[in-house]
N, C-alpha and C positions, 0 to 999 in steps of 0.2 A: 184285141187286148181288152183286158176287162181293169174298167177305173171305177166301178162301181162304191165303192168306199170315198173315194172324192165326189160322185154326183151324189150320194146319197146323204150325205155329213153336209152338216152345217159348217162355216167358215164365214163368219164374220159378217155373218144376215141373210137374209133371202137377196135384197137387192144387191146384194155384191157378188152375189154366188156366179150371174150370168156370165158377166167381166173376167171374171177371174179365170172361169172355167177357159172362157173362150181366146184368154193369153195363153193358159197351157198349150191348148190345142193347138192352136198358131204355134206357138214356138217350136214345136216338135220339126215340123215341116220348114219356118223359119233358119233354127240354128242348122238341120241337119243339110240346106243347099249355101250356107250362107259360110256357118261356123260362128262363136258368140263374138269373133274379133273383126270380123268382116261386115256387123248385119248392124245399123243404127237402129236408134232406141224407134226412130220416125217409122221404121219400114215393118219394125215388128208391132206397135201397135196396130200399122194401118191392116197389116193380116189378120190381123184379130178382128177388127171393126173397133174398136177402141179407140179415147183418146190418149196421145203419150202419156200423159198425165197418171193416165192407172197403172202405167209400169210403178211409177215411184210408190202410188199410192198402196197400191196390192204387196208389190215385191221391194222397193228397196232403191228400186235402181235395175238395170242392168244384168249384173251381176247378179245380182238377188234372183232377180228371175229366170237367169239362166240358172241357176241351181235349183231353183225352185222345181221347172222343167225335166231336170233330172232324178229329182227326187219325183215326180210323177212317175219317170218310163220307169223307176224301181219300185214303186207299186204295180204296175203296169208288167208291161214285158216281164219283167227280171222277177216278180214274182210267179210267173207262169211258169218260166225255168229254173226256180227254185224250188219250186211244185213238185216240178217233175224229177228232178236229181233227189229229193229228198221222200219219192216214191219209189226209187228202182234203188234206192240205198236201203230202203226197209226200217225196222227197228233199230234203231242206234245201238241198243242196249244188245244186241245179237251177235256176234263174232262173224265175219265173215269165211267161208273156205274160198279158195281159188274159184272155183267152178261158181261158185254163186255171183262173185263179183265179176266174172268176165260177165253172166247174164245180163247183170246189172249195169254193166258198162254198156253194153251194148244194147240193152232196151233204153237209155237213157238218149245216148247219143242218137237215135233212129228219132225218136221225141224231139231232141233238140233239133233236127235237121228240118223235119215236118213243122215245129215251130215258125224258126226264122224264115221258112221258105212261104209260109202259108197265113201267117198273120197282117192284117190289112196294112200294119202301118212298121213293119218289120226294117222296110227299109231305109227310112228316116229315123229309127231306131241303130241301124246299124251304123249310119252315114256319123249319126252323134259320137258315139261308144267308140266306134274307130278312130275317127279324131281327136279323142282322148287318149284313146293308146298312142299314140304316133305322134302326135304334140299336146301332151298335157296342159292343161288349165289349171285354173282353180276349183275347177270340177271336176279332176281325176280324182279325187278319194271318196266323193260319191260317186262315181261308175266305179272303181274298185271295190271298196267295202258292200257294195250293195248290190252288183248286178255279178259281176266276176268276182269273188274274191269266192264265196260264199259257192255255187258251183263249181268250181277250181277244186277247195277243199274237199267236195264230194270225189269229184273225179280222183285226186290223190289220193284218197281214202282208198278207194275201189281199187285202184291201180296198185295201192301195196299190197291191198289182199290179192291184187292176181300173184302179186310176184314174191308172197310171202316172205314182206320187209314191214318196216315201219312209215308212215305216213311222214314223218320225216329225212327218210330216207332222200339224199337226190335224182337217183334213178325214177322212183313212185313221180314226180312233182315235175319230171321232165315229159317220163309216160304219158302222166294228164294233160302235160303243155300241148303236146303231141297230136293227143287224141281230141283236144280242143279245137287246135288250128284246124285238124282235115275237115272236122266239120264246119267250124265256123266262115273256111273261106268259102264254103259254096253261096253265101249270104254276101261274103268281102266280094267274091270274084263274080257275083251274078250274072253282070253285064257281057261279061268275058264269056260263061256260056251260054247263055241267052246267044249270042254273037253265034256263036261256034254250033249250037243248033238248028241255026237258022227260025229260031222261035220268036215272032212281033211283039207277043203282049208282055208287060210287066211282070206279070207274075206268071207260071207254068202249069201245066195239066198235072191232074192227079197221080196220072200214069206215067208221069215223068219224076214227080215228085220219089213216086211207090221204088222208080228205080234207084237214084241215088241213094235211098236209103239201104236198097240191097245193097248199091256195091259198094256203100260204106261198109255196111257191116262186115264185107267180106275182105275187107281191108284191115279192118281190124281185128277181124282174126289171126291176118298176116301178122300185126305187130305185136299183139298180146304175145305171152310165155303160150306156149304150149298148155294142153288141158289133157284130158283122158285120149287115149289110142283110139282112133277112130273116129272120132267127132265129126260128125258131116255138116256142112255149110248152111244149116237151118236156118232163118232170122228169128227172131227171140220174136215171143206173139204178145202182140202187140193189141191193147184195150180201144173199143170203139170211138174213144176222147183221140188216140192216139195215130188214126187213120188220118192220112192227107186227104 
């Protein structure tokens, strides 16, 4: 994940910067084994090496700082996959056909999957984000508006140009839901296949990675509307950023 706009910015002096950085970072790892209602203010300074003190001092409180947090992994993550949906969307100003947005849906989603699968800190990312969907805080409308909402849209978009409706259509915004989950849960369900592989480490080989991204794709071609007669099972080619 790249935070390089928060190391590189100033925020409230040089001798503050160390502190502050290093609550972020702690908390990432903090809220996502803990959750923000489970983790005292004592336990997350001491992750950091801080004293409690700069919780209040930096953030507010608490609270503060858990949003804080979150407002990082949407610089963070959620702009890597805003990145990427608003690559394989192309020109806004462009009308989409069918056949371009299936490409689009599907170079996007292969992106996402390499993402979440292959980012150092993906999965303290995901542990947060999901506990937000599943029991909302007061931090669900910054994970909504900022890391999902904003993706979601893209995918809607795409998914009415496959199925030549309106992006407000409810079938388009189900589609996306759809095509969301299959990927997302390989991030949700990791453990489960990690388990089911029989694979030790944390995270997975390349050549493990390389496949789920096939067989998603060829999943969704299952679910997509149909395209031209003949279409054969290609994966959409995929840019060197975008290799697992």
């Amino acid at each position: 994940m790249k935070h390089s706009a928060r190391r590189n910015g100033k925020a409230g002096g040089g001798s503050k910067r160390p502190s502050r950085q290093r609550l972020l970072d702690a908390g990432i790892e903090a809220f996502a084994r803990f959750g923000p209602e489970e983790v005292g203010i004592r336990r997350l300074a001491a992750a950091a090496g801080v004293n409690s003190a700069a919780l209040s001092y930096y953030f507010g409180g608490k609270e503060g700082y858990y949003r804080a947090v979150l407002r990082y992994l949407a610089e963070g993550v959620g702009a890597t996959i805003r990145e990427s949906a608003r690559a394989a969307r192309g020109d806004p100003a462009e009308p989409l056909d069918p056949e371009a947005a299936h490409q689009a849906l599907r170079a996007f989603l292969r992106r996402f999957v390499v993402t979440i699968l292959s980012e150092p800190q993906a999965e303290a990312v995901a542990a947060i984000v999901w506990r937000e969907l599943l029991r909302p805080s007061g931090g669900f409308e910054i994970v909504y508006a900022r890391i999902i909402r904003p993706v979601h849209e893209t995918l809607t978009e795409l998914s009415a140009a496959a199925l030549q409706t309106t992006p407000s259509d409810p079938r388009a915004i189900i589609l996306a839901h759809s095509l969301w989950g299959q990927a997302a849960m390989f991030r949700v369900g990791f453990h489960v296949l990690r388990r089911r592989l029989r694979h030790s480490t944390r995270r997975l080989p390349q050549d493990l990675v390389a496949m789920i991204t096939d067989m998603l794709d060829t999943v969704i071609l299952r679910v997509l509307p149909a395209q031209t007669l003949g279409e054969e099972l290609v994966p959409p080619r995929l840019g060197r950023d975008d290799r697992p």
